[in-house]
C-alpha positions in Angstrom: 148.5 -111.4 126.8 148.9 -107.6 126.5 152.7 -107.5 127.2 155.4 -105.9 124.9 156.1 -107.5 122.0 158.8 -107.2 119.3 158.4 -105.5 115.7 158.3 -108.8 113.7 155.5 -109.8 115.8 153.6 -106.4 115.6 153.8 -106.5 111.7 152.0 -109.9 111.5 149.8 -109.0 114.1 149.2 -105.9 111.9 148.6 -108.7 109.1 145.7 -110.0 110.3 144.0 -106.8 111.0 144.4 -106.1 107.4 143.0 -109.1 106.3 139.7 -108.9 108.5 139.2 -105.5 107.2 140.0 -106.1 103.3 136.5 -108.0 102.0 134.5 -105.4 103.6 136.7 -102.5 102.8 136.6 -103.1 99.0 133.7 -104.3 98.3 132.4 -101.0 99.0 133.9 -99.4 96.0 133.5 -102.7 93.7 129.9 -102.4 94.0 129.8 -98.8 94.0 131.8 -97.7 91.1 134.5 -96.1 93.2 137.9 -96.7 92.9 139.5 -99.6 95.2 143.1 -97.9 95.6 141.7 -94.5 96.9 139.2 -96.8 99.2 142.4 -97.8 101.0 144.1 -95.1 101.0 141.3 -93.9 102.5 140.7 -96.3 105.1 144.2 -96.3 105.9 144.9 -92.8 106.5 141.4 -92.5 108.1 142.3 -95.2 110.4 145.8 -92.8 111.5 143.8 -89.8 111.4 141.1 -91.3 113.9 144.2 -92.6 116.5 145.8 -89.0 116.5 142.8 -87.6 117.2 142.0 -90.0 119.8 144.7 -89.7 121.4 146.3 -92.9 120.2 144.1 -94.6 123.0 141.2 -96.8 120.8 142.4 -99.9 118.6 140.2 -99.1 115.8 140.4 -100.0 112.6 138.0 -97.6 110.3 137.3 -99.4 106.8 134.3 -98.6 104.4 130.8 -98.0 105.7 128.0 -100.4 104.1 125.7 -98.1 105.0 126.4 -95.0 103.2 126.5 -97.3 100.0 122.6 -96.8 98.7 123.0 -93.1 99.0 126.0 -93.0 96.9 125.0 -95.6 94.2 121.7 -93.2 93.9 124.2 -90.1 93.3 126.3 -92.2 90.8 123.9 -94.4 89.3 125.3 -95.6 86.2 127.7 -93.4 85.1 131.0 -96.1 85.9 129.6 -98.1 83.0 129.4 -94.9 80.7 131.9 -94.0 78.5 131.3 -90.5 79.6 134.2 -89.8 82.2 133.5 -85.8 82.4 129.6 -87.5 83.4 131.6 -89.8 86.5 133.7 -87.3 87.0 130.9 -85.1 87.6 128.6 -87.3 89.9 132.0 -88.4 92.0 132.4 -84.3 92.4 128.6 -84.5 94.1 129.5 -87.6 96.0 132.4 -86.2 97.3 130.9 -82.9 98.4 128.1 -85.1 100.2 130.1 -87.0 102.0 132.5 -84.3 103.4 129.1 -82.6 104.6 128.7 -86.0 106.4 132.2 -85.8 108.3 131.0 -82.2 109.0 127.6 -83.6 111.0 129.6 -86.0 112.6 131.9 -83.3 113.8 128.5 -80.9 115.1 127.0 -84.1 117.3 130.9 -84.3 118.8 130.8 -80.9 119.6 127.0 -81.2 121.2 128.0 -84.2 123.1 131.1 -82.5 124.3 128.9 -79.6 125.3 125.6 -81.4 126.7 126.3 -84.8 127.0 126.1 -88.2 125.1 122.3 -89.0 126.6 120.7 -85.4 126.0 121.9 -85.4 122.2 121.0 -89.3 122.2 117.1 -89.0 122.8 116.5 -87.6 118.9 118.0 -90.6 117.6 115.5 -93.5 120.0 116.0 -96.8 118.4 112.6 -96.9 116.8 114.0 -94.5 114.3 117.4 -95.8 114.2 116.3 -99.5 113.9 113.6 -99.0 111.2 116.3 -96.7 109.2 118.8 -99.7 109.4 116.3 -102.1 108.2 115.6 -99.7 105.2 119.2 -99.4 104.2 119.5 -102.7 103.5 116.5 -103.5 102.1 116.6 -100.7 99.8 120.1 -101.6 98.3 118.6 -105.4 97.6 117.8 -105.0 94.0 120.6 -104.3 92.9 122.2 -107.3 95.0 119.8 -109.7 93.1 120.7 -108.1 89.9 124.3 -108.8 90.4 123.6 -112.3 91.7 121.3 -113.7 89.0 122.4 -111.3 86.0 125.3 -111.6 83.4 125.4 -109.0 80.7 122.2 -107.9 81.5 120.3 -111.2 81.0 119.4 -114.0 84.1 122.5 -116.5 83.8 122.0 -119.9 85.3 126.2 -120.0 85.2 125.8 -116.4 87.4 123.6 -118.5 90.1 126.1 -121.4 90.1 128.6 -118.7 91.3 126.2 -116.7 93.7 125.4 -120.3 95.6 129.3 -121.1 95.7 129.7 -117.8 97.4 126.7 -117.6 99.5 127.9 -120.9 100.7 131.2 -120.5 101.2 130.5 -117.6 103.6 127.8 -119.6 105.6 130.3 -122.6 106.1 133.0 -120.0 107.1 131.2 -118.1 109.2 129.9 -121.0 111.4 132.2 -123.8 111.0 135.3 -122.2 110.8 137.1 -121.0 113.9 139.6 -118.7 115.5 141.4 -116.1 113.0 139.5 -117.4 109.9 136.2 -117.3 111.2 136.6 -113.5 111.0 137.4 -113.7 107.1 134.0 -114.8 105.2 134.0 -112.1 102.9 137.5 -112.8 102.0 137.5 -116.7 101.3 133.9 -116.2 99.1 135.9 -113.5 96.8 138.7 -116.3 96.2 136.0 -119.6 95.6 134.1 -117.0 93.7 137.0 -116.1 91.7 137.9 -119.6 91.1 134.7 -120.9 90.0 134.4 -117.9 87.4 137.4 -119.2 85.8 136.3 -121.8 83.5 133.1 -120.0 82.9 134.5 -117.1 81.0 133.5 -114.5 83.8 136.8 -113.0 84.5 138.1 -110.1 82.6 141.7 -108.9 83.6 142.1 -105.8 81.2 141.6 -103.7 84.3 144.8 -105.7 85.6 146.8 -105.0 82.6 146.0 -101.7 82.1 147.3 -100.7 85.8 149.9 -98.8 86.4 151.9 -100.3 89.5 151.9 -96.8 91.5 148.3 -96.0 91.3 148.3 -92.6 91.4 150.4 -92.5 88.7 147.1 -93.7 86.4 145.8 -90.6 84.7 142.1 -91.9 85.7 142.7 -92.7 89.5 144.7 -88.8 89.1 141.2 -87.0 88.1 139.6 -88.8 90.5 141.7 -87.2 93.6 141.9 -83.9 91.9 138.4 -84.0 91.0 137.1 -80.4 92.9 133.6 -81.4 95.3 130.4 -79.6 94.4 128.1 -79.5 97.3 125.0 -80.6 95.5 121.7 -80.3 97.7 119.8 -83.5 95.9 123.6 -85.1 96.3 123.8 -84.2 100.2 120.1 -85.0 100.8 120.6 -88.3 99.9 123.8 -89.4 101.6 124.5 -86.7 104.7 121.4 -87.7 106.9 123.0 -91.4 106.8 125.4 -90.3 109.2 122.7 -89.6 111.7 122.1 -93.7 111.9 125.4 -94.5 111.1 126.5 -92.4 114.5 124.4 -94.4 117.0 126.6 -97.5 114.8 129.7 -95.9 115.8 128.5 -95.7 119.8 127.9 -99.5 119.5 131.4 -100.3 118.3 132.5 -98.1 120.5 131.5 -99.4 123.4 132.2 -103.5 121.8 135.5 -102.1 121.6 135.7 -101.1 125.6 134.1 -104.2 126.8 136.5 -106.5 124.8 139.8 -104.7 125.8 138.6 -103.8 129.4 138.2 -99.9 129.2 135.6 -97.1 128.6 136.4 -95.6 125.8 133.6 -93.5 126.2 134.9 -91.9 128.7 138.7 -92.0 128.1 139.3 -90.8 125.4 135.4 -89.6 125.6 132.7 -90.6 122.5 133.1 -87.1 121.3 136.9 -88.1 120.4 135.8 -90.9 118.8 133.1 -89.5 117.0 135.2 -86.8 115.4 137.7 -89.0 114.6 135.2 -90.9 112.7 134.1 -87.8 110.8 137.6 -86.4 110.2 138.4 -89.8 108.5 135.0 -89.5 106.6 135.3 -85.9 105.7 139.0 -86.8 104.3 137.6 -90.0 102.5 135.0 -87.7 100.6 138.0 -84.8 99.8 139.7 -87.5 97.8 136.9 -90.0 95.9 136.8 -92.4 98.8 133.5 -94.0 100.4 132.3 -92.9 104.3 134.9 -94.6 107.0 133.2 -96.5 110.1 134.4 -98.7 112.8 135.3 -102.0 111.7 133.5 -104.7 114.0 135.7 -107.4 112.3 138.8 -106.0 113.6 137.4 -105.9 116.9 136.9 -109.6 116.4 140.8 -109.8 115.8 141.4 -108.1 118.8 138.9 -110.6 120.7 140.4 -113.8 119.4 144.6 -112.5 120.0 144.5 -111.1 123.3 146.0 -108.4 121.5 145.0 -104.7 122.6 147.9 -102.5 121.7 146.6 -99.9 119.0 149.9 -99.9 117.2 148.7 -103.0 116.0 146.1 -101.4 114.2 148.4 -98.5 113.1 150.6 -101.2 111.6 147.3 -102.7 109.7 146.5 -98.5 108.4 149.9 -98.7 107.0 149.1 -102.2 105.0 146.3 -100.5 103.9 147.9 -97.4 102.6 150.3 -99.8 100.8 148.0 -101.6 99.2 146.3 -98.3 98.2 149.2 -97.1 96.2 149.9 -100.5 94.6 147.9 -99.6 91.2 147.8 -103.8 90.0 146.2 -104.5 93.2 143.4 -101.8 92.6 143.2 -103.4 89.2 142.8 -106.7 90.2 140.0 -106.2 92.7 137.8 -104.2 90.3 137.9 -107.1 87.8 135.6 -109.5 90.2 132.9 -110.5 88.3 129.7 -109.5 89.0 128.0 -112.4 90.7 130.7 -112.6 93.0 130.3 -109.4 94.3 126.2 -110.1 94.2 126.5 -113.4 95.9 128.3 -111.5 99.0 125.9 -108.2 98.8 123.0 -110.7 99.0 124.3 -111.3 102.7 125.8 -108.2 103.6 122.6 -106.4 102.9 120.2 -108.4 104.4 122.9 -108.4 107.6 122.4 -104.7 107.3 118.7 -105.1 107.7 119.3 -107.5 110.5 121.0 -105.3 112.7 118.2 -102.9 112.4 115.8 -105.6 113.7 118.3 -106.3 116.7 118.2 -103.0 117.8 114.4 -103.0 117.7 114.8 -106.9 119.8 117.4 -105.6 122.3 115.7 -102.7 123.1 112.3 -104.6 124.0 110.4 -102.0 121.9 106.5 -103.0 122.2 104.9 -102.9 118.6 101.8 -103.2 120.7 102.0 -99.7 121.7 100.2 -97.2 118.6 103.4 -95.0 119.0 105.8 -97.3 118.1 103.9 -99.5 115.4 103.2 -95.5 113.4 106.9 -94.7 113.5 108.0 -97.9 112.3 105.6 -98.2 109.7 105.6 -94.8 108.1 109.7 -94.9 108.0 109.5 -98.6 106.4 106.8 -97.3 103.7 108.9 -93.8 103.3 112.3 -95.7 103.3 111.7 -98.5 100.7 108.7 -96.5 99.0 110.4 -93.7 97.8 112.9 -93.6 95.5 113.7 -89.5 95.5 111.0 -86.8 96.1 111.6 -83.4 94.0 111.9 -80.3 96.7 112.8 -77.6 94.5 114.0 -77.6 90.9 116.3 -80.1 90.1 116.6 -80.6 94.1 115.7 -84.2 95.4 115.4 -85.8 98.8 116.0 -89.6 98.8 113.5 -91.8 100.2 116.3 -92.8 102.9 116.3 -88.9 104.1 112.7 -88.2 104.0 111.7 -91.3 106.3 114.7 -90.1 108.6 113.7 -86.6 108.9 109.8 -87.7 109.3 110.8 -90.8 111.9 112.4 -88.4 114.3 109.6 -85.6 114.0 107.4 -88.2 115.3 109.4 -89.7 117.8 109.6 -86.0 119.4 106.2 -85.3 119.1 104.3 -88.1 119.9 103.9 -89.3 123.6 105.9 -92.9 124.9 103.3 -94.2 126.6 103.8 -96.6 129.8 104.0 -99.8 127.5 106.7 -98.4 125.0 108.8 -101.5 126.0 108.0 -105.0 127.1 109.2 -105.4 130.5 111.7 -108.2 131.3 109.7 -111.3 132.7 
């Protein structure tokens, strides 16, 4: 099923990768508050950036990280509904700064795996940090998921939770009834029965659409946004770099997906620290131009599962979609005109599937909560996570709730003993 194929074929092959990736990729900036075109530019010439550097070897697809989201809507807050645009302007700058410090840890652990190995570097990230963290980062993005679900202008809408069931529905039936290609496409489907039943209830507003330029960076807003300079804010980088430190063990697990479904180790050829880079490099990039933090897109893995498929100028192809769509300023427009419960009805699931993974990681790895070890760490990184909104550190310096039951679940996974029960043993 792997055999040379002609161009026509490639491109619609290349098709379907972009569609997997496109819910995900802009829902990111839709909930977010940054801008949809530079999102796929991003993701696009991320995606190119992380096959060079890998040596054109891994058919990846890198779209927008979930993950990274709660850090960045803490740094932005509310300034894309302020009229303010030196204020966005301003908090994008700290965002941006952030997230290239982000690309920059991503490229320290490749160098420390190159130079000691994935397993020695791997043991001060055990999975009862990373799976607690996980469960936080979802968990502590939830609010604002219900407040787009159930909300309208501020005030609970009964017409907003007709829309958020049609969605949450539609992804459900999707996701387990529907098979092959489509199965992989929940997030897209919900968007257009979303869309459709917010038509006759007033909640679609296409000013954004008009006022688009077709070549986006040709808008004068989406201009400032790419030329806006970084400022490497500590309260900024507090909140969002130490992410990557969860987001990295993430990356390993796609990685290795990836191998088992096309029949290689990646992590040996091209080597994790490859990929790893790559995955900063595109992140690092993202952040230089107003994009969100790039990961590995499991959906396109999917793709690759259900065609047969495993030629990585496939994906190149899908990059290239990607950075088409990026430039086309009406499509930009479009997407950052669904309404609010749309984009709540689908961060209701995505969020709590953030959590979830967290919990799988926790179930796979057999960790024993009977052990006093592992039941502490859990605990005090769930009541640090969700408990704390931003502890002050000096001045106007923060630390986000996120990075402070990071930093404190690792301490104690170093310093406190495993003890012979740490994990249930298989029956």
């Amino acid at each position: 099923m792997n055999e040379q194929r002609t161009i026509k074929q490639k491109l619609i092959l290349g098709i379907q990768h972009t569609l997997a990736m496109f819910g995900a990729t802009v829902l990111v900036p839709a909930i977010t508050g940054l801008n949809t075109s530079i999102t796929l530019f991003c993701a696009g010439v991320g995606t190119l950036l992380f096959h060079l550097i890998t040596k054109k070897k891994v058919p990846v697809f890198l779209g927008s990280s979930f993950a990274f989201m709660a850090g960045i809507q803490a740094i932005i807050g509310d300034a894309r509904m302020s009229s303010d645009e030196a204020v966005y302007l301003d908090r994008l700058a700290a965002v941006k700064g952030a997230l290239i410090v982000s690309g920059l840890v991503y490229a320290l652990f490749a160098l420390l795996i190159k130079i000691f190995g994935y397993e020695k570097v791997n043991k001060l990230l055990p999975p009862i940090v990373t799976g607690p963290i996980i469960i936080v980062i979802g968990l502590r993005l939830s609010a604002s998921a219900i407040g787009n679900a159930f909300y309208y202008d501020g005030a609970f809408s009964l017409k907003a939770v007709l829309v958020t069931v049609c969605v949450l529905a539609t992804i459900i039936i999707i996701s387990v009834y529907a098979k092959g290609i489509f199965n992989l496409m929940p997030i897209l489907f919900a968007i257009i029965v979303g869309y459709l039943v917010c038509l006759p209830l007033g909640f679609c507003d296409f000013t954004a659409v008009k006022q688009a330029t077709w070549f986006s960076f040709a808008d004068p807003q989406i201009y400032k946004q790419l030329l806006c300079v970084p400022t490497f804010r500590a309260d900024a980088i507090l909140a969002i770099a130490p992410i990557a430190l969860v987001t990295m063990i993430e990356h390993v697990g796609d990685i290795t997906t990836n191998g088992a479904v096309v029949g290689k180790n990646f992590m040996e050829d091209p080597g994790v620290h490859r990929t790893l880079l790559g995955d900063g490099v595109a992140t690092a990039v993202a952040g230089l131009l107003g994009g969100p933090a790039n990961t590995t897109y499991g959906e396109n893995t999917g793709v690759l599962a259900v065609t047969k498929v495993y030629d990585p100028a496939v994906i190149r192809i899908a990059a290239c979609f990607a950075v088409i769509l990026g430039i086309v300023g009406k499509f930009g427009g479009f997407i950052s005109s669904i309404p609010g419960p749309v984009t709540g009805g689908i961060s209701i699931v995505l969020y709590g599937m953030i959590s979830a993974v967290g919990v799988r990681i926790i179930v796979n790895e057999r960790l024993n909560f009977g052990n006093s070890r592992n039941l502490l760490v859990a605990a005090i990184i769930l009541v640090l996570g969700i408990g704390c909104d931003s502890i002050p550190v000096y001045g106007s310096v923060t630390i986000s709730g996120l990075a402070l039951a990071a930093v404190v679940g690792i301490i104690l996974a170093v310093i406190l003993p495993e003890g012979k029960d740490n994990v249930i043993e298989e029956p």
